[in-house]
DSSP file (Angstrom, degrees, kcal/mol; ACC not computed):
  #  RESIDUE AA STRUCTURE BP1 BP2  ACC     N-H-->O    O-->H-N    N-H-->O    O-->H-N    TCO  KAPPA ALPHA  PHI   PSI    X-CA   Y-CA   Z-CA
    1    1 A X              0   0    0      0, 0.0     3,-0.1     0, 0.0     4,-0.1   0.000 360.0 360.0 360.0 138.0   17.4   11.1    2.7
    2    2 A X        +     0   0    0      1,-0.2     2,-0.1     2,-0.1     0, 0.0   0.249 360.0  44.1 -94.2  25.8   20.1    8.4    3.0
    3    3 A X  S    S-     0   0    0      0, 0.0    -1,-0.2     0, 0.0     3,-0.2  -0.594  92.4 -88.9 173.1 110.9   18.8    7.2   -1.0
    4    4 A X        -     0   0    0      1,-0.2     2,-1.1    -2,-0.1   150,-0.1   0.600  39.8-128.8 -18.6 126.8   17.8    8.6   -4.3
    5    5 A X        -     0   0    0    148,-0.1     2,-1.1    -4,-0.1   149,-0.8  -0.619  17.4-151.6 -94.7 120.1   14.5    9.3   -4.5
    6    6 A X     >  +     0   0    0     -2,-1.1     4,-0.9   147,-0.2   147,-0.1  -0.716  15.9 177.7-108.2 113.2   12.9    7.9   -7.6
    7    7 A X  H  > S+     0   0    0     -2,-1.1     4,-4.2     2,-0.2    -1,-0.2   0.797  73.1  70.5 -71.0 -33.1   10.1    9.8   -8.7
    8    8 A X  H  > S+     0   0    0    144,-0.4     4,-2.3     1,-0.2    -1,-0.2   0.791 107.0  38.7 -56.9 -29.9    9.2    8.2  -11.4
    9    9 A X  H  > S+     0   0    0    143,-0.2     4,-3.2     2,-0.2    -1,-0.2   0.728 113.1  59.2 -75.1 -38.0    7.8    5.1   -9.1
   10   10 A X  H  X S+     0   0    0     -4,-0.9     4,-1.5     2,-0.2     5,-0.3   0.997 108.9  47.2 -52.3 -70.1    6.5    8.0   -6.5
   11   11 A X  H >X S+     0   0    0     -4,-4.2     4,-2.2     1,-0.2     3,-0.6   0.884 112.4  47.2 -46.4 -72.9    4.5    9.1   -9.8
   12   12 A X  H >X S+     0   0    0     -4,-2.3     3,-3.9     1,-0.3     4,-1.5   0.832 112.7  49.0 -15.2 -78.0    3.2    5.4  -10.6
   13   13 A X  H 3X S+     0   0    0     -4,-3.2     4,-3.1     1,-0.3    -1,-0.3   0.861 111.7  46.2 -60.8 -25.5    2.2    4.8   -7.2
   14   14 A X  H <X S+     0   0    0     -4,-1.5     4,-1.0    -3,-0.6    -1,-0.3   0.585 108.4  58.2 -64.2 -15.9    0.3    8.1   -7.0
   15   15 A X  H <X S+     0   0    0     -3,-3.9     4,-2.1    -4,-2.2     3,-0.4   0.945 106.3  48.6 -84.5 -54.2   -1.2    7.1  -10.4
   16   16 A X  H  X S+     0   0    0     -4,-1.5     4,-1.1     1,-0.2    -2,-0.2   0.831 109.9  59.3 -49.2 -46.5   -2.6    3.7   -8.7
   17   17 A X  H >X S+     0   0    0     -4,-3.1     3,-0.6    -5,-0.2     4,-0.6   0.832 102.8  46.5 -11.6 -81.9   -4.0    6.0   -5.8
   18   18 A X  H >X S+     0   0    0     -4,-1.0     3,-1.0    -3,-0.4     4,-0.7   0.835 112.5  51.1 -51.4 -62.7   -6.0    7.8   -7.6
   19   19 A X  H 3< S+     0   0    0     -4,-2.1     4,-0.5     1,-0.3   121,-0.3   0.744 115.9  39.8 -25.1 -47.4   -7.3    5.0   -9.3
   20   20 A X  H <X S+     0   0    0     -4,-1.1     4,-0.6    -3,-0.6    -1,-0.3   0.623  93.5  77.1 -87.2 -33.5   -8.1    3.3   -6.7
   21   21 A X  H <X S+     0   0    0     -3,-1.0     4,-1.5    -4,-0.6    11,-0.3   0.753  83.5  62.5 -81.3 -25.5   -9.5    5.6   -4.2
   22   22 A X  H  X S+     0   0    0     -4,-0.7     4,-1.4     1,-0.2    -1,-0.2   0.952 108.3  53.5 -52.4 -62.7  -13.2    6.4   -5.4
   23   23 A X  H  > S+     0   0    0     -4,-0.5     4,-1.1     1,-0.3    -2,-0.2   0.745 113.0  42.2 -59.9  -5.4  -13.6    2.1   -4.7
   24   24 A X  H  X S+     0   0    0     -4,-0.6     4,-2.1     2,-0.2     6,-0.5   0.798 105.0  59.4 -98.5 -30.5  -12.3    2.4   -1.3
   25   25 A X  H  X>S+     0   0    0     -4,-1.5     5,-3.6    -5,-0.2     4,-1.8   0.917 118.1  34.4 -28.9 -50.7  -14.2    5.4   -0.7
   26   26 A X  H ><5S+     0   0    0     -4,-1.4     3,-1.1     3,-0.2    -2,-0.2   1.000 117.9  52.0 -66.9 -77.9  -17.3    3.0   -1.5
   27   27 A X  H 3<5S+     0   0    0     -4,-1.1    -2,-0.2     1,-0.3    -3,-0.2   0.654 125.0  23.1 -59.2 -66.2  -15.9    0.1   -0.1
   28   28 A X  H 3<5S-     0   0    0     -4,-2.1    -1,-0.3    -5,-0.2    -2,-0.2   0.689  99.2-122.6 -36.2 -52.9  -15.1    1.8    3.3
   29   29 A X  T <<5 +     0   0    0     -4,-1.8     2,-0.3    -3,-1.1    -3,-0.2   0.833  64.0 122.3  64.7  49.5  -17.3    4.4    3.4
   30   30 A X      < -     0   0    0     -5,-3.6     2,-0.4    -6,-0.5    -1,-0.3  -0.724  66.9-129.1-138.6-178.1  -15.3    7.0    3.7
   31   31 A X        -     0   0    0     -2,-0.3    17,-0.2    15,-0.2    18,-0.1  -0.879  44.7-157.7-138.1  85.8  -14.3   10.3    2.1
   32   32 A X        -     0   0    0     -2,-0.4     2,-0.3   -11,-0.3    14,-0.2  -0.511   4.2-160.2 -78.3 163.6  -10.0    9.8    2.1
   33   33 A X  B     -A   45   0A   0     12,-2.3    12,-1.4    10,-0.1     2,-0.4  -0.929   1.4-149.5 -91.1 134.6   -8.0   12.5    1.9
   34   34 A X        -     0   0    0     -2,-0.3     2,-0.7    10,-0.1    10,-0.2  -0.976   7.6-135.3-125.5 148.8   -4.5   12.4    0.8
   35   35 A X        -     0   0    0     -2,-0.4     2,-3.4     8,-0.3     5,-0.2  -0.832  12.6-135.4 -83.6 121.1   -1.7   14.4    1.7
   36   36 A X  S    S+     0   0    0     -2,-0.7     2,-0.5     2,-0.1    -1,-0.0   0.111  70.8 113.3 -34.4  51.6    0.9   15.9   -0.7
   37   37 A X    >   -     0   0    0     -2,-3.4     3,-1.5     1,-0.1    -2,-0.1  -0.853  48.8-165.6-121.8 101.3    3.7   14.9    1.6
   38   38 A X  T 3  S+     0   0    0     -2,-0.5    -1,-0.1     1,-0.3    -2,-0.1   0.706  99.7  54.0 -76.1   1.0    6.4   12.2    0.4
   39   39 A X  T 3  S+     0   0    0      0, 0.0    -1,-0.3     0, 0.0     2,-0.0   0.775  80.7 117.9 -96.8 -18.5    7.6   11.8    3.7
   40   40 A X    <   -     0   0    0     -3,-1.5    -3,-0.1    -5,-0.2    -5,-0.0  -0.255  58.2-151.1 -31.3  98.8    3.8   11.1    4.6
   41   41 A X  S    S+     0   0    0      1,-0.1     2,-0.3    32,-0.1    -1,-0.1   0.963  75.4  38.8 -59.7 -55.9    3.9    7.1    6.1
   42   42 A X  S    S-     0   0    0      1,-0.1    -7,-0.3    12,-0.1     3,-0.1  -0.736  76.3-135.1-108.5 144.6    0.2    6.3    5.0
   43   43 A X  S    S+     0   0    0     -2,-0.3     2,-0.4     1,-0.2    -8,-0.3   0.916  71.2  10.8 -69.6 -41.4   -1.7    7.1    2.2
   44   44 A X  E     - B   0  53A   0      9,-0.7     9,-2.4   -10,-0.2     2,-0.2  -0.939  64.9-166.0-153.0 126.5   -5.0    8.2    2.4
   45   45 A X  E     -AB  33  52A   0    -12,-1.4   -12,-2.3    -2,-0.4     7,-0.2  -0.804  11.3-154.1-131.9 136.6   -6.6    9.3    5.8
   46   46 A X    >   +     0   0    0      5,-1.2     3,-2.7    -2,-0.2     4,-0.4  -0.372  11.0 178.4-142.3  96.5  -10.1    9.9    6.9
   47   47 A X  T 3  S+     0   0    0      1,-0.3    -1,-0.1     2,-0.2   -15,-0.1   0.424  75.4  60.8   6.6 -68.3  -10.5   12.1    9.6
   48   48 A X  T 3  S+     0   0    0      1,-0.3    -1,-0.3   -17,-0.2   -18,-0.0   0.846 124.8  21.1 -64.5 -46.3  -14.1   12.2   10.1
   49   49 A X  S <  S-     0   0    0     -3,-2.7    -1,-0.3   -18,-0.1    -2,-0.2   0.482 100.2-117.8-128.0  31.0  -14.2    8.4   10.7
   50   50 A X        +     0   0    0     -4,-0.4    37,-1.4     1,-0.2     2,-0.5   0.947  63.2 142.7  67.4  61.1  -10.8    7.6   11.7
   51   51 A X  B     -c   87   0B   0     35,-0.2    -5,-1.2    -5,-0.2     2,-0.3  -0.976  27.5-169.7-134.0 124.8  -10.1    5.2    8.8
   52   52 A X  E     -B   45   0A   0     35,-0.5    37,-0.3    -2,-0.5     2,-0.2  -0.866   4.4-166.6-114.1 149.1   -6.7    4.9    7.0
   53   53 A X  E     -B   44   0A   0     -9,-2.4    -9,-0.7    -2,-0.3     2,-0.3  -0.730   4.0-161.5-161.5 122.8   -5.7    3.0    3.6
   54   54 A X  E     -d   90   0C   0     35,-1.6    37,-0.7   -11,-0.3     2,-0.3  -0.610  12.8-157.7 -62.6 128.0   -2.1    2.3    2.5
   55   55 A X  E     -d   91   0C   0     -2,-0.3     2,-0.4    35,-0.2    37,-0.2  -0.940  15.4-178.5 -70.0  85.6   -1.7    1.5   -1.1
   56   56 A X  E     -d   92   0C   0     35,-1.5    37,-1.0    -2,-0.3     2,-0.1  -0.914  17.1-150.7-122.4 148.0    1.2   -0.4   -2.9
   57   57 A X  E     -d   93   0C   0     -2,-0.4     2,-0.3    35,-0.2    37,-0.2  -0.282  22.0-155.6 -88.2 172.0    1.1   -0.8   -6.6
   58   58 A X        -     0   0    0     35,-1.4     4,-0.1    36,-0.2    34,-0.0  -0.856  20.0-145.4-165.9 138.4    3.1   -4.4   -7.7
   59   59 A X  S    S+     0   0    0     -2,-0.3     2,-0.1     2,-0.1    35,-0.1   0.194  75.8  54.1 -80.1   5.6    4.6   -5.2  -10.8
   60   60 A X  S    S-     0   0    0      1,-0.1    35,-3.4     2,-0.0     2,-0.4  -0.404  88.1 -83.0-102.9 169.5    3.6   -8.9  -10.7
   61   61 A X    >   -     0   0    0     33,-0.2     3,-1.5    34,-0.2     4,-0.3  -0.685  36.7-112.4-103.6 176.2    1.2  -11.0  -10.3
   62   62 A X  T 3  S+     0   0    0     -2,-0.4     3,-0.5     1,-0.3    -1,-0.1   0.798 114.7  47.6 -63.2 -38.0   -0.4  -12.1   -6.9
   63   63 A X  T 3  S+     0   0    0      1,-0.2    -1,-0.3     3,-0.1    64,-0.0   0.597  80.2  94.1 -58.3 -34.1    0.9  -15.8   -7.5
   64   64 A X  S <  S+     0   0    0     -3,-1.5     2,-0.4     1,-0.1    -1,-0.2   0.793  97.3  14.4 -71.4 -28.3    4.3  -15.0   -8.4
   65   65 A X        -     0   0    0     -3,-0.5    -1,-0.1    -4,-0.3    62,-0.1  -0.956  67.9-124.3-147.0 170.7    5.6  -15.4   -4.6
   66   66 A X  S    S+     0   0    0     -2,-0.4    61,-1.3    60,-0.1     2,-0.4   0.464 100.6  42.3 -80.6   9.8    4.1  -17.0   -1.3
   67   67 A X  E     -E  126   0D   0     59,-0.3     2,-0.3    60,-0.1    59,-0.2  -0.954  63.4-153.4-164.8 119.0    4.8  -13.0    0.7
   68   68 A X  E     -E  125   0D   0     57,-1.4    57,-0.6    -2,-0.4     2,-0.3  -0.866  31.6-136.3 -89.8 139.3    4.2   -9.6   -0.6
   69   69 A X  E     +E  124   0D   0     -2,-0.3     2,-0.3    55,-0.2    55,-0.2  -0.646  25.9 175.2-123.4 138.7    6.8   -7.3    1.5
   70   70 A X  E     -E  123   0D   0     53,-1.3    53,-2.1    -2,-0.3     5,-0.1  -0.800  38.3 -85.9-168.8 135.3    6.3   -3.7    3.2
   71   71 A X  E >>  -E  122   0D   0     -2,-0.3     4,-1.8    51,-0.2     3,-1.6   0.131  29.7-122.0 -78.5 138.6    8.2   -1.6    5.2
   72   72 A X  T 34 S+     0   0    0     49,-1.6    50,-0.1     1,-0.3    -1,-0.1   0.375 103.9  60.5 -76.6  10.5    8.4   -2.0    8.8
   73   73 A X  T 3> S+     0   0    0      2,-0.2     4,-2.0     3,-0.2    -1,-0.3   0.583  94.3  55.8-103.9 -21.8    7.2    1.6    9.3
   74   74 A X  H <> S+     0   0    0     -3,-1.6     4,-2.5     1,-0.2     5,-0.4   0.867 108.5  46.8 -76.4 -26.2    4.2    1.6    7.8
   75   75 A X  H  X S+     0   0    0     -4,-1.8     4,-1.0     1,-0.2    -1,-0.2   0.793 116.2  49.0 -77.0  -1.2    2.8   -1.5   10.0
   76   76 A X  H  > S+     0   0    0      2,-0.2     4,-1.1     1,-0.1    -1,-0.2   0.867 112.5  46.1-104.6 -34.2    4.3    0.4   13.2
   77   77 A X  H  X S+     0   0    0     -4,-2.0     4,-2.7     2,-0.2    -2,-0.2   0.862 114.4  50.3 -72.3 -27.0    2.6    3.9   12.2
   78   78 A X  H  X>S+     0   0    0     -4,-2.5     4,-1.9     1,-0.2     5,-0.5   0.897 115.2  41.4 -75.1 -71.0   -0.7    1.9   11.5
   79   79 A X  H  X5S+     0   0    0     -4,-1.0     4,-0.7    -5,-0.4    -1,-0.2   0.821 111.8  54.9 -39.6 -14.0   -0.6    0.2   14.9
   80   80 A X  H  <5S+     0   0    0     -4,-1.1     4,-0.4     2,-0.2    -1,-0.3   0.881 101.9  59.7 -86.1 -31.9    0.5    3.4   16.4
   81   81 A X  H ><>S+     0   0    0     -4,-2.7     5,-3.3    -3,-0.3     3,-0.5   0.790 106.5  54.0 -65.0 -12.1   -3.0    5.1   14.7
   82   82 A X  H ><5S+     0   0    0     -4,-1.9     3,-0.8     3,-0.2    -1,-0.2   0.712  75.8  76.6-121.1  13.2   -4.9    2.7   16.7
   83   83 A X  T 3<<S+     0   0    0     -4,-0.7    -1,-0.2    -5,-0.5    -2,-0.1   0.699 106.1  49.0 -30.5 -38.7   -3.8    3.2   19.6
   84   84 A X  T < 5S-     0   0    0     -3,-0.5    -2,-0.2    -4,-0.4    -1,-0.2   0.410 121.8 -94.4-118.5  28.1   -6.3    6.1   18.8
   85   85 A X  T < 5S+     0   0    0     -3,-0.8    -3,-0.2     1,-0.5    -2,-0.1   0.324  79.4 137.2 115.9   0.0   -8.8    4.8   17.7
   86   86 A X      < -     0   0    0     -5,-3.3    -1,-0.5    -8,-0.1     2,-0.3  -0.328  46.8-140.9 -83.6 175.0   -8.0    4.9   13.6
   87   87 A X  B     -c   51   0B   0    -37,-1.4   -35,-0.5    -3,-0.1     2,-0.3  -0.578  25.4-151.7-121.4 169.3   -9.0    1.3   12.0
   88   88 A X        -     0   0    0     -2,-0.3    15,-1.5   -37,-0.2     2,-0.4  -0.942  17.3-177.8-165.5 121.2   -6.0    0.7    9.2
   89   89 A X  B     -G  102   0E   0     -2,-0.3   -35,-1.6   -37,-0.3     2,-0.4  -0.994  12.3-153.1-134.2 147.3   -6.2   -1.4    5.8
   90   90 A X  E     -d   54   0C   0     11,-1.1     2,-0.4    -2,-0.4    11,-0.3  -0.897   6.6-156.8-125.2 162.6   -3.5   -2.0    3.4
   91   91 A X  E     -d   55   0C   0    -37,-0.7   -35,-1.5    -2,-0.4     9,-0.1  -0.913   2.1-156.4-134.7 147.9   -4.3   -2.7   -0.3
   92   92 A X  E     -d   56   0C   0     -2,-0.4     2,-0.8   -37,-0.2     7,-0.5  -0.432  13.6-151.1-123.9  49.7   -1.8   -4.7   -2.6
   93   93 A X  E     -d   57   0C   0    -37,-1.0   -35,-1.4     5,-0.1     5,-0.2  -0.014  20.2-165.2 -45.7  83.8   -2.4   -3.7   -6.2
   94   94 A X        -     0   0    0      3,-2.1   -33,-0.2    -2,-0.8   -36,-0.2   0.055  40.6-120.4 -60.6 164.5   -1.5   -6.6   -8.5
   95   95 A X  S    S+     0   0    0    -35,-3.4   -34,-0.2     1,-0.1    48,-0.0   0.989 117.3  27.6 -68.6 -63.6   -1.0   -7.1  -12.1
   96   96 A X  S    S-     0   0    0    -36,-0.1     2,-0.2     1,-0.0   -35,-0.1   0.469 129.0 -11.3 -19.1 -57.6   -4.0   -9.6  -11.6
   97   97 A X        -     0   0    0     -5,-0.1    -3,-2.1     2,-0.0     2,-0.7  -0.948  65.3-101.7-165.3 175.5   -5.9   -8.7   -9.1
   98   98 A X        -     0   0    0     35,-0.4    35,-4.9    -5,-0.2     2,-0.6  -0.888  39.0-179.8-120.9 105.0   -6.3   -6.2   -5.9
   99   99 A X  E     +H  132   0F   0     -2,-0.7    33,-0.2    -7,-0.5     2,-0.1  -0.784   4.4 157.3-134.2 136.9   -5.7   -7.7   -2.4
  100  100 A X  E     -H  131   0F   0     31,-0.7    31,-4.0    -2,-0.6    -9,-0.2  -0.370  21.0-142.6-130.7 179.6   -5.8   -6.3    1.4
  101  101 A X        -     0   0    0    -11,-0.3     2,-1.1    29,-0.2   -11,-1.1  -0.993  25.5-127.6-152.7 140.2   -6.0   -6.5    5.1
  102  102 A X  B     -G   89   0E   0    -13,-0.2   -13,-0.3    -2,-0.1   -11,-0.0  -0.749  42.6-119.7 -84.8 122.8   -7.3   -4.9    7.9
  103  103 A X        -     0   0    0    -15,-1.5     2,-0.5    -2,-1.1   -15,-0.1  -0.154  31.3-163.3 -74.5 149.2   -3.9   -4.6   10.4
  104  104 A X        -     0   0    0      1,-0.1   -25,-0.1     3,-0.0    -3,-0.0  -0.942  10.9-150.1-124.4 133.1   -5.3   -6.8   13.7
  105  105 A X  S    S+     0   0    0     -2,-0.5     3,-0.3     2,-0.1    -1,-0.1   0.323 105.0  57.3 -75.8   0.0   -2.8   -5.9   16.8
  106  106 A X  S    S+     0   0    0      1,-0.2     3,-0.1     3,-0.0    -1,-0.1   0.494 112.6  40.9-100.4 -15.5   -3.7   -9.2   17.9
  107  107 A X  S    S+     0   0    0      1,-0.1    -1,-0.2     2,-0.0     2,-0.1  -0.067  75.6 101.6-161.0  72.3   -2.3  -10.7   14.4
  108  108 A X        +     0   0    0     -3,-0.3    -1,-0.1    -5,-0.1    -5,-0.0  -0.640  21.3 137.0-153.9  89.2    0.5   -9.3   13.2
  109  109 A X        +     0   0    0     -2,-0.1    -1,-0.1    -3,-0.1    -4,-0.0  -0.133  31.8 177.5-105.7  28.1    3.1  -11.3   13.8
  110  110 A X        -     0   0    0      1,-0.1    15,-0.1    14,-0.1    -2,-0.1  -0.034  36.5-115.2 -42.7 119.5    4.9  -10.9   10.3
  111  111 A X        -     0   0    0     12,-0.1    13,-1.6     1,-0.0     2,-0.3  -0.256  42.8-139.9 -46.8 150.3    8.2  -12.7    9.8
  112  112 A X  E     +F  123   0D   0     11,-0.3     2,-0.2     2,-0.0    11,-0.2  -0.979  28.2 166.9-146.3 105.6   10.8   -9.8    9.2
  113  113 A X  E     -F  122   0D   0      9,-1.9     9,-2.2    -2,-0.3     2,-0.4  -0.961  35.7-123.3-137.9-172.9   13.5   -9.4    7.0
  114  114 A X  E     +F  121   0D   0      7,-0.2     2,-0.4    -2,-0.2     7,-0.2  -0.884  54.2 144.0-102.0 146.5   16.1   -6.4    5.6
  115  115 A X  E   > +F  120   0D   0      5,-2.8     5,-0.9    -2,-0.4     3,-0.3  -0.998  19.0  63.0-157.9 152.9   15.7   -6.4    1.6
  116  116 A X  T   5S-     0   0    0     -2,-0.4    -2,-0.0     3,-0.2     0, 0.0  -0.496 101.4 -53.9 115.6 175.6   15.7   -3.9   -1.5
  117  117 A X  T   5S+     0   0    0      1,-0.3    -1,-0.1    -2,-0.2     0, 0.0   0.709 137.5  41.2 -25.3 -41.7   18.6   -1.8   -2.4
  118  118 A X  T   5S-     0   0    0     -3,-0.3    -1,-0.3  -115,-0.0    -2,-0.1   0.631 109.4-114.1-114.1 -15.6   19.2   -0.1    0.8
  119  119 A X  T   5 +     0   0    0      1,-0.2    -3,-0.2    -4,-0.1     2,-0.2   0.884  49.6 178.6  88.6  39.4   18.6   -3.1    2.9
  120  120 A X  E   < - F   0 115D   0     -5,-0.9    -5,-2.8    -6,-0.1     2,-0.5  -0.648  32.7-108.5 -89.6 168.0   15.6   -1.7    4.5
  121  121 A X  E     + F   0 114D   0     -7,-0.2   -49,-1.6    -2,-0.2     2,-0.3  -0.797  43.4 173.0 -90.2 137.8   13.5   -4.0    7.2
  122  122 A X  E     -EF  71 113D   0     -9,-2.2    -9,-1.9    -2,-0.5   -51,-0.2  -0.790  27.4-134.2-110.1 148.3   10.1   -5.3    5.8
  123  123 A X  E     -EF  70 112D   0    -53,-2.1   -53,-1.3    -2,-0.3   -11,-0.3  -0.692  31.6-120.3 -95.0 165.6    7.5   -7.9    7.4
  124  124 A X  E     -E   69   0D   0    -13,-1.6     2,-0.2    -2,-0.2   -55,-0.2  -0.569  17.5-145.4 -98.7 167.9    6.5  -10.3    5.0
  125  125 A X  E     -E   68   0D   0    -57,-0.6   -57,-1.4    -2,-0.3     2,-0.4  -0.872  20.9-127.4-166.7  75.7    2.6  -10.5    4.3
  126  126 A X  E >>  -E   67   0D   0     -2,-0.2     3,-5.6   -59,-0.2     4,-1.1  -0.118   9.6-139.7 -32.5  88.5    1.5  -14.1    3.6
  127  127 A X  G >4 S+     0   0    0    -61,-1.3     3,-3.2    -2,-0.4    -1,-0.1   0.729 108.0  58.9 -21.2 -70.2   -0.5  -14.0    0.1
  128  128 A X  G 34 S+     0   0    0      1,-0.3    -1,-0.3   -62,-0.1    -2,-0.1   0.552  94.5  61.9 -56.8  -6.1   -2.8  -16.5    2.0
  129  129 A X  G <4 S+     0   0    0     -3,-5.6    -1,-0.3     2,-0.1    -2,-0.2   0.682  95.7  92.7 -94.0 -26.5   -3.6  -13.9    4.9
  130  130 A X    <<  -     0   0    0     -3,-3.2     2,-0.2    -4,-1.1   -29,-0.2  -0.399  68.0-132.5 -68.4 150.1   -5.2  -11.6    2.3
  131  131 A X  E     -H  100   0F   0    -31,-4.0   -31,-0.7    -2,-0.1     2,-0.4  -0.654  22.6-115.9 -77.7 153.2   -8.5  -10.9    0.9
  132  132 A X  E     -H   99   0F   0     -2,-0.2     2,-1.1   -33,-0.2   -33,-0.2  -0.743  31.9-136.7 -79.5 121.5   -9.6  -10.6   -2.6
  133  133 A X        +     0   0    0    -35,-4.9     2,-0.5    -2,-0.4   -35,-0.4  -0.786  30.6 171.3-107.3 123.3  -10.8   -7.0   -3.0
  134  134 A X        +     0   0    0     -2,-1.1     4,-0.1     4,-0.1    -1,-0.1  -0.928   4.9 178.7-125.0  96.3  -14.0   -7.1   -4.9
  135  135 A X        -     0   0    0     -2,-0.5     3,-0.1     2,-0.4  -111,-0.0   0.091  49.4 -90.8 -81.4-150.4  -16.0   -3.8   -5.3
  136  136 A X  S    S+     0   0    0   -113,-0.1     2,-0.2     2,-0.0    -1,-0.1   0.924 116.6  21.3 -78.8 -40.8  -19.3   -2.9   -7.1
  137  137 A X  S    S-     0   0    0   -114,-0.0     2,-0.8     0, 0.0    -2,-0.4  -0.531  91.3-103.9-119.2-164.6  -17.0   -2.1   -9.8
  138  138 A X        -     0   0    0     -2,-0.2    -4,-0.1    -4,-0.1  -115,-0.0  -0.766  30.5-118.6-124.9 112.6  -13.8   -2.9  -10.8
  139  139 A X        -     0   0    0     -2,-0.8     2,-1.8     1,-0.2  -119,-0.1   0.118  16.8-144.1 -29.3 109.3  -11.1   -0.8  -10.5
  140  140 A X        +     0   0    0   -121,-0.3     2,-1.1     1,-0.1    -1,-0.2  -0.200  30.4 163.9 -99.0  83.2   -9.3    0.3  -13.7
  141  141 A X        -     0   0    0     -2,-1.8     2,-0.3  -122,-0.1    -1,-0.1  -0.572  14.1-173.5 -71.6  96.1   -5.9    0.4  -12.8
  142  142 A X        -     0   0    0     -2,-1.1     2,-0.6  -126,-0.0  -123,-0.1  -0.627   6.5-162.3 -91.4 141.4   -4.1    0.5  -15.8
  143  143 A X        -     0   0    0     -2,-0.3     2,-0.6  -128,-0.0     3,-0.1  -0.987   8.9-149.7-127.6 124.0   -0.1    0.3  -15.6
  144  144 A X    >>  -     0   0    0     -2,-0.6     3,-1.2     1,-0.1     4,-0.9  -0.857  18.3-141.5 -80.3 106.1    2.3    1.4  -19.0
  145  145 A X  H >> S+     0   0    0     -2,-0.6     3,-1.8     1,-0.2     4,-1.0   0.890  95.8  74.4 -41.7 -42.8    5.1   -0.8  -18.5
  146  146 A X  H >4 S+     0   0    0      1,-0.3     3,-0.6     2,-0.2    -1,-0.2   0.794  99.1  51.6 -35.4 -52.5    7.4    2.0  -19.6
  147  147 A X  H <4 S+     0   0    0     -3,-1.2    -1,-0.3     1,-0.2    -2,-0.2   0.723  93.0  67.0 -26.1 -44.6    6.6    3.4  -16.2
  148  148 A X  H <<  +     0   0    0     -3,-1.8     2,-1.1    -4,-0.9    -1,-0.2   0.862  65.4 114.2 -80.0 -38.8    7.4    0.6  -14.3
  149  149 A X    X<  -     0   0    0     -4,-1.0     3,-2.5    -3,-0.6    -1,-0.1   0.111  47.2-170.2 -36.8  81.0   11.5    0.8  -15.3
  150  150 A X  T 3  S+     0   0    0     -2,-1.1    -1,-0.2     1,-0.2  -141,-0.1   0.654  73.8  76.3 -65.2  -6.0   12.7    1.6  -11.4
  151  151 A X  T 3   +     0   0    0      1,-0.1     2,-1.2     2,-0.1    -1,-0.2   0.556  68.8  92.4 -59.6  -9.7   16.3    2.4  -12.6
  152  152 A X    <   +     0   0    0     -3,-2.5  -144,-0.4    -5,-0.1     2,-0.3  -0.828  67.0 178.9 -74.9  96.5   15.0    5.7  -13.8
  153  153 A X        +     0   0    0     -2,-1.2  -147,-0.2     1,-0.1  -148,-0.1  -0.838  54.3   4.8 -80.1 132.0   15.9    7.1  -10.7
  154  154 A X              0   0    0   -149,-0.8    -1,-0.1    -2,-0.3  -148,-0.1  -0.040 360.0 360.0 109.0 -16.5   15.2   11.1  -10.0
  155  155 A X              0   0    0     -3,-0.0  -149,-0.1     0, 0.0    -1,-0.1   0.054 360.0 360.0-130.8 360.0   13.6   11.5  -13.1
């Protein structure tokens, strides 16, 4: 891996997962599955009716910038699952609020740039191209800032 791997943020997002995954269960209608993998591109996969959902936790709120950012590998492994037929959603998990999309191959033409630490390429994700995700209930995804410190690298 060409860059420390910070667990402690692995853990976090895997805490939001969890959280999160009964309401997409609902929401969907599906039964996800996740695999134990970190090298694993998308989160939570279900077989049975060919439905994926990515998950990214954010320390911010939804307002704070006009683009939420995601690596240019998850949107090429989603377009590559429907190619066989999977359907794809990504979920943004806000201080605020929870918002997605369903990936379109017909519209997703996301501006591109390289950013973070390592200078990886992300598409940008126009706040205004999302939905508000409103289930029956309401997720409680609860965040301990003490978690949130990414300079605990490895840890």
């Amino acid at each position: 891996m060409p860059f420390a791997f910070n667990k402690t943020l692995w853990d976090l997002g895997r805490k939001i997962e969890d959280e999160i995954r009964p309401y997409l269960n609902e929401f969907l209608d599906c039964d996800f599955e996740r695999r134990d993998d970190i090298f694993d591109v998308l989160d939570f996969h279900d077989p049975e009716n060919k439905k994926i959902a990515e998950v990214k936790g954010r320390r911010i709120s939804s307002t704070q910038y006009k683009d939420t950012i995601i690596t240019c590998g998850k949107i090429t492994e989603g377009l590559m699952k429907m190619e066989t037929g999977w359907r794809v959603w990504y979920f943004f998990v806000y201080t605020d609020k929870t918002l997605y999309f369903e990936l379109d191959k017909d519209d997703c033409d996301f501006n591109m740039k390289y950013t973070g630490t390592n200078r990886v390429p992300h598409y940008l994700i126009p706040i205004d191209r999302l939905t508000e995700f409103k289930p029956s209930t309401t997720p409680p995804v609860e965040v301990n800032k003490e978690d949130l410190d990414c300079n605990r690298v490895g840890k």
